[in-house]
VEXBALUM-968523 format. One record per residue (C-alpha): x, y, z; residue number from 1. Coordinates in Angstrom, 2 decimals. Each point is the difference from the previous one (the first is absolute). Example, Ala and Ser with C-alpha at 12.3 -4.5 7.8 and 13.67 -1.06 7.14 Angstrom:
BEGIN
<r <12.30 -4.50 7.80> 1>
<r <1.37 3.44 -0.66> 2>
//
This chain:
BEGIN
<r <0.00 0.00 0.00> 1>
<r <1.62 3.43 -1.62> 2>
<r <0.23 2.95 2.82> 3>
<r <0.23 3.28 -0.48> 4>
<r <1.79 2.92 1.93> 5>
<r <-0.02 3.35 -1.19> 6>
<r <3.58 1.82 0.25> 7>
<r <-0.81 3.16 -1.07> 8>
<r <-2.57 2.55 -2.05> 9>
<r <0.94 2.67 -2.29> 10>
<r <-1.86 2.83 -1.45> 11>
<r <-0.30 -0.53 -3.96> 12>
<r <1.13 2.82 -1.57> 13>
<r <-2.31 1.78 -2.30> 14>
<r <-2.63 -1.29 1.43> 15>
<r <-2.52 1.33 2.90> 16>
<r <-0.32 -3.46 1.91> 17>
<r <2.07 -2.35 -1.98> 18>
<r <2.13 -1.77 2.06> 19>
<r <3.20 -2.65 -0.56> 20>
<r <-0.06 -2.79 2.71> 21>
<r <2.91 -2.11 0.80> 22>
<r <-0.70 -2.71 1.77> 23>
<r <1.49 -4.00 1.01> 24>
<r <-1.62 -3.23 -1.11> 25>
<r <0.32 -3.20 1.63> 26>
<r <0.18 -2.83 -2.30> 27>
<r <-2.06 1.71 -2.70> 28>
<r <-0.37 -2.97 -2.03> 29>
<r <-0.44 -2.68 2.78> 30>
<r <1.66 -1.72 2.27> 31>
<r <3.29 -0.33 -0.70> 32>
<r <0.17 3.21 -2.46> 33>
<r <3.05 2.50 0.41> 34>
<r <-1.24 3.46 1.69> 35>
<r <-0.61 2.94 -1.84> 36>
<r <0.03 3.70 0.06> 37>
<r <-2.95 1.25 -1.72> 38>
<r <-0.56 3.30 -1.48> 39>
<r <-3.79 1.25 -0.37> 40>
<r <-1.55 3.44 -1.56> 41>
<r <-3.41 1.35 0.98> 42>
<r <-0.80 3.02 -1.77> 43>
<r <-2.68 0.80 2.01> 44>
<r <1.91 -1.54 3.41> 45>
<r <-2.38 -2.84 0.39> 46>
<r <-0.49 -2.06 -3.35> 47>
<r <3.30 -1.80 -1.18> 48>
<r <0.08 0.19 -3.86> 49>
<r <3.68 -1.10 0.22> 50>
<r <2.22 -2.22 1.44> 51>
<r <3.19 -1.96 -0.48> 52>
<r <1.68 -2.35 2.23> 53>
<r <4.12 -0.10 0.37> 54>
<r <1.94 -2.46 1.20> 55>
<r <1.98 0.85 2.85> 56>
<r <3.11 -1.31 -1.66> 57>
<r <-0.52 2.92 -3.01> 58>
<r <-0.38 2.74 2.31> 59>
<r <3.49 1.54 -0.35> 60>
<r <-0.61 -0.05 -4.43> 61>
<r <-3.48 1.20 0.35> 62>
<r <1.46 3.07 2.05> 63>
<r <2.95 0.59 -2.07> 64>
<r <-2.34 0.21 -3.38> 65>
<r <-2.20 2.28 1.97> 66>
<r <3.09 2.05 0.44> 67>
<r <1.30 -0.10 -2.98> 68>
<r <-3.58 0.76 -1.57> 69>
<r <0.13 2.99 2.17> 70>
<r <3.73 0.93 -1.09> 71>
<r <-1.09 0.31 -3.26> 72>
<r <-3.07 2.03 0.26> 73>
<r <1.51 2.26 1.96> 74>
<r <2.75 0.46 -2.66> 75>
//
């Protein structure tokens, strides 16, 4: 049985209630199944209309793209 523990809300920007949610899953796929970060947007801070679920072991990639996303659209 998956469990869920939010980690932490942030405001969506451009948005007037959107929020990102970051939360842990326990076995997400049954028993047995790897944990998982997942990543959830609300646009209107309830509703999720997305979601993805990363590995804990791809955490350090999935930042650096974000960073280097970032790098180059600030540049």
């Amino acid at each position: 049985m998956s469990m869920t523990t939010e980690l932490k809300k942030i405001d969506l920007s451009g948005t007037k209630k959107g929020v990102i949610s970051i939360a842990d899953v326990k076995e997400p796929y049954g028993p047995g199944s790897n944990d998982v970060v997942s990543i959830a947007i609300a646009l209107n801070g309830e509703d999720i209309e997305w979601k993805v679920h990363i590995p804990y072991d791809n955490i350090d990639e999935v930042i650096e793209a974000l960073q280097l996303a970032k790098a180059k659209k600030e540049s």
